[in-house]
N, C-alpha and C positions, 0 to 999 in steps of 0.2 A: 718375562714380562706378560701380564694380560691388557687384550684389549677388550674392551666391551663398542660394538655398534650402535650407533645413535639410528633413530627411526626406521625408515625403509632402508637401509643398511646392512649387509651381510659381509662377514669374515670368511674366506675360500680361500684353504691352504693349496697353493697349487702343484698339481700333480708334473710328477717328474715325465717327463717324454722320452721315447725308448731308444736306448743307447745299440738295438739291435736290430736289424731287419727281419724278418723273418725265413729269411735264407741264411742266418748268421753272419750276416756283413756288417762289420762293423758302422755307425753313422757317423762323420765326425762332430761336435759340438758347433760350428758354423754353418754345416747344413740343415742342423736339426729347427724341426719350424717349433715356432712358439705355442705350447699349450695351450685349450681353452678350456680345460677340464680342472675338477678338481674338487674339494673335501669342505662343506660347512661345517666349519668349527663354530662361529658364534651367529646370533641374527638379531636385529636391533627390537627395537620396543613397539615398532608399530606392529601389533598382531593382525590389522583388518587388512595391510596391504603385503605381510610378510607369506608367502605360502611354500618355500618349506622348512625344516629343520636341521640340527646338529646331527652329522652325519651320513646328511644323502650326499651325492656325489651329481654333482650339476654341471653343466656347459654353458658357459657366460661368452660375451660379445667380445671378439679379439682385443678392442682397442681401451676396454670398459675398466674403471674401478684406479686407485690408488696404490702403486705397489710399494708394499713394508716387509721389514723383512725382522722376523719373530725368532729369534733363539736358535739363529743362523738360517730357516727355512722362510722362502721367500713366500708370501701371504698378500692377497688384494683385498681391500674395499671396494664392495661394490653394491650399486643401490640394485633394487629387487628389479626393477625393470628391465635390465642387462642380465640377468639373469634368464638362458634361451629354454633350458631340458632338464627334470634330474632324470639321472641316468639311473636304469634298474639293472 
């Protein structure tokens, strides 16, 4: 399935959260907190308020955007304002 984004708009596949600690302890999936990171895949039509593109990796607002879920992988909508960092 594709989707295409309508105006201030963006597609963020979101990123999986780590199933390890860094001391190798396992996390269980109930502890684990909710990601706010994650991958633009598409970004809508408005070019004058969109600023960035397909494939940086951004940090958006916990509670922000519409979640769908794309070809089993869970994907949000979310307008460009909820959008906080990309991440380098």
């Amino acid at each position: 399935m594709k989707v295409k984004p309508l105006t201030d708009r963006v597609l963020v596949k979101i990123q999986e959260s780590e199933t390890k600690s860094a001391g190798g302890i396992i996390i269980p999936q109930t502890a684990q907190e909710k990601t706010q990171t994650g991958l633009v895949i598409a970004v809508g039509t408005d070019k004058d308020v969109i600023k960035v593109k397909e494939g940086d990796k951004v940090m958006y607002d916990k509670y922000a955007g519409a979640q769908i879920k794309i070809d089993g992988a869970e994907h949000l909508i979310v307008k460009m304002s909820d959008i906080l960092a990309i991440i380098e």
